[in-house]
N, C-alpha and C positions, 0 to 999 in steps of 0.2 A: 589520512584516508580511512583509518579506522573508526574516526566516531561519523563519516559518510556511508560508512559499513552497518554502525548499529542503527543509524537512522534510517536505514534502509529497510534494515531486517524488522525494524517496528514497525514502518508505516503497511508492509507487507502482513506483519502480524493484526494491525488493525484491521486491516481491509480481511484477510482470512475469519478475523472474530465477526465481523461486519454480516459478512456472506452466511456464516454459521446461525449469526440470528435470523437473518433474512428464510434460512434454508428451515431451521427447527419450530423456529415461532412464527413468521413474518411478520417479523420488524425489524424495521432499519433502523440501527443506531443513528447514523452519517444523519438522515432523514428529521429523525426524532430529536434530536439536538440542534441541528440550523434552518430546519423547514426543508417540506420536501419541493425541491427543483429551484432552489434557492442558491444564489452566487456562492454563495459559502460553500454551501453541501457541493455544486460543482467543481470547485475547488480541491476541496479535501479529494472527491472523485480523480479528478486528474492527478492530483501527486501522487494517488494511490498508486494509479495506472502507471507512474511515470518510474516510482520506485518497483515497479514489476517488471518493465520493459527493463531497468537497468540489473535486475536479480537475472532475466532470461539471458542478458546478454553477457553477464557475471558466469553465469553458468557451462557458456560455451566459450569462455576464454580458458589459457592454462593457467598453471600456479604460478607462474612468472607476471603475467599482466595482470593478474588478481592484486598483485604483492604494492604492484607503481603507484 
């Protein structure tokens, strides 16, 4: 469970650098690496998302269902 833990907190660290380029320069990494609106770049998009939905909901569990 633990290395579904660090792959988690990277893809979240991705998408937060992601945003950051988008927000300081705009430019999308995600974009500028697979093409923009491109299967890939969707891709990568979703797991981002999907590893965010699982930190939200990571977040509102206790320290007991964190641990399972």
């Amino acid at each position: 469970m633990r290395a579904l833990n660090t792959t988690k907190l990277v893809l979240l660290i991705v998408g937060g650098l992601n945003w950051g380029l988008v927000g300081f320069f705009n430019y999308n990494l995600v974009d500028g690496l697979f093409g923009a609106g491109s299967v890939l770049a969707r891709v990568v998009y979703a797991i981002v998302g999907l590893a965010a939905v699982w930190g939200l909901v990571a977040l509102f569990m206790g320290p007991d269902e964190k641990e399972a």
